[in-house]
C-alpha positions as CSV (number, residue, x, y, z in Angstrom):
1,X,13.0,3.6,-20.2
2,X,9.7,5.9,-20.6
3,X,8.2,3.5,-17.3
4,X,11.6,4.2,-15.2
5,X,10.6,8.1,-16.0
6,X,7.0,8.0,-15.7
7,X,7.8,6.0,-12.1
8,X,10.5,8.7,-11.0
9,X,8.2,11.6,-11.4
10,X,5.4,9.7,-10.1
11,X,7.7,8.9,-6.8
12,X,8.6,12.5,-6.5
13,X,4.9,13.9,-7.3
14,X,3.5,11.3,-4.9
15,X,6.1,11.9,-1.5
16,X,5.4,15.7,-2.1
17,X,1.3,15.3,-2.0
18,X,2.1,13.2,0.9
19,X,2.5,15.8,3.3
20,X,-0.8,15.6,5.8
21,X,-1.5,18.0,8.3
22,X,-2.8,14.5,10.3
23,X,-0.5,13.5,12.6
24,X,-0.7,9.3,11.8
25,X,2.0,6.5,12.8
26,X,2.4,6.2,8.8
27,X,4.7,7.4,6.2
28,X,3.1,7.9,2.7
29,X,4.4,7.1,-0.9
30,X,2.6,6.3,-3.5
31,X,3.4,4.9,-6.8
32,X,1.1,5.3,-10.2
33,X,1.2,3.6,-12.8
34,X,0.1,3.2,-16.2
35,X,-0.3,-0.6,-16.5
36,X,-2.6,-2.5,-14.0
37,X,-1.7,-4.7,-11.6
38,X,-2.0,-8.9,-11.5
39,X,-5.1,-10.0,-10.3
40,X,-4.6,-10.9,-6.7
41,X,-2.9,-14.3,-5.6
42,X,-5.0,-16.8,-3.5
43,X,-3.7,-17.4,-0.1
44,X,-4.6,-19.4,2.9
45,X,-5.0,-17.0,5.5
46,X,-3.7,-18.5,8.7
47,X,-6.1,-18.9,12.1
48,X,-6.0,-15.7,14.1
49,X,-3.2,-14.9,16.7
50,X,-4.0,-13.1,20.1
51,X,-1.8,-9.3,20.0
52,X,-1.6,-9.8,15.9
53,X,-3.5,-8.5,12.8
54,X,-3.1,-10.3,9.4
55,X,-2.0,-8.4,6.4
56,X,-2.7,-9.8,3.4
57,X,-0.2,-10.5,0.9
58,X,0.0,-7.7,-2.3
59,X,1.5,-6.7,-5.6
60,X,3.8,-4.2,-5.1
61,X,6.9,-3.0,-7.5
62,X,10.3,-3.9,-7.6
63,X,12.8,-3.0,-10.4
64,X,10.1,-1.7,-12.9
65,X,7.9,-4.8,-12.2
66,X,4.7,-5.9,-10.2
67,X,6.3,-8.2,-7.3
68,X,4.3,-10.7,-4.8
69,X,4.9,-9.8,-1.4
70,X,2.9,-12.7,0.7
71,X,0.8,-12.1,3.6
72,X,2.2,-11.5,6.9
73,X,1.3,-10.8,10.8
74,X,1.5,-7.4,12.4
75,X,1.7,-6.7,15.9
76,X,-1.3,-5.1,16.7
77,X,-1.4,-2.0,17.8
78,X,-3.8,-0.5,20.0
79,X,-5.8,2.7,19.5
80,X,-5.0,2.1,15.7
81,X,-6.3,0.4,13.0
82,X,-4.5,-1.5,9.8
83,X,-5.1,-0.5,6.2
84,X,-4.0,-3.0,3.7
85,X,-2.0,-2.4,0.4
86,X,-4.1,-1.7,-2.5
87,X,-4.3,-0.8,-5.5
88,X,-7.2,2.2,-6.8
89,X,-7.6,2.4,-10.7
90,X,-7.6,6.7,-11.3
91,X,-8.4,7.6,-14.5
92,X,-5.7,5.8,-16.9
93,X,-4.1,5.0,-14.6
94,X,-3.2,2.6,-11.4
95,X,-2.5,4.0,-8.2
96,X,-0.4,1.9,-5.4
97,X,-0.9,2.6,-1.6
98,X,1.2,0.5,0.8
99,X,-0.1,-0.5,4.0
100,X,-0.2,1.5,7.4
101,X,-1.4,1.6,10.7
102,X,-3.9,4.9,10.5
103,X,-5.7,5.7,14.1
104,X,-8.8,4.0,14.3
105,X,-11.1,6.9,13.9
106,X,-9.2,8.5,11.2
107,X,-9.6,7.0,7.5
108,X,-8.2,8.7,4.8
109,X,-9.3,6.6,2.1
């Protein structure tokens, strides 16, 4: 019950310090937790495909749990660059960025 909470605030607190004065092709919600992640699963990453970027596959949250999502292709996009899901230990606690497509000369990480 106290994770559902902590997770709720944390959604709330997170799409609020979202908002960026950058204009990017990305929307922003974090998730922090206080529990780390699963160390990352191996996978075969596929031979490259012309007009697509590889993103690799992540632990995300569903239902008050980490949950695999496996690698996929994006269609690249030009003029932009793709930042994979990731997870940054802050403090105590774990902090969960999802993917995005950020313009390539602008990092905000």
């Amino acid at each position: 019950m106290l994770n559902r909470k902590l997770l709720a605030v944390s959604l709330a607190v997170a799409a609020l310090a979202s908002v960026s004065s950058v204009a990017e092709a990305r929307t922003d919600v974090g998730i922090v937790l206080n529990f780390a992640p699963p160390a990352p699963r191996y996978e075969v990453v596929p031979a490259p495909r012309v007009g697509y970027v590889w993103a690799p596959g992540y632990w995300g949250v569903r239902a008050d749990r980490h949950y695999w999502y496996a690698g996929h292709w994006e269609r690249n996009r030009p003029g932009y660059a793709y930042y994979p899901s990731r997870w940054t230990h802050v403090g105590n606690h774990w902090r969960y960025d999802h993917g995005y497509w950020g313009h390539a000369s602008y990092r905000y990480r």
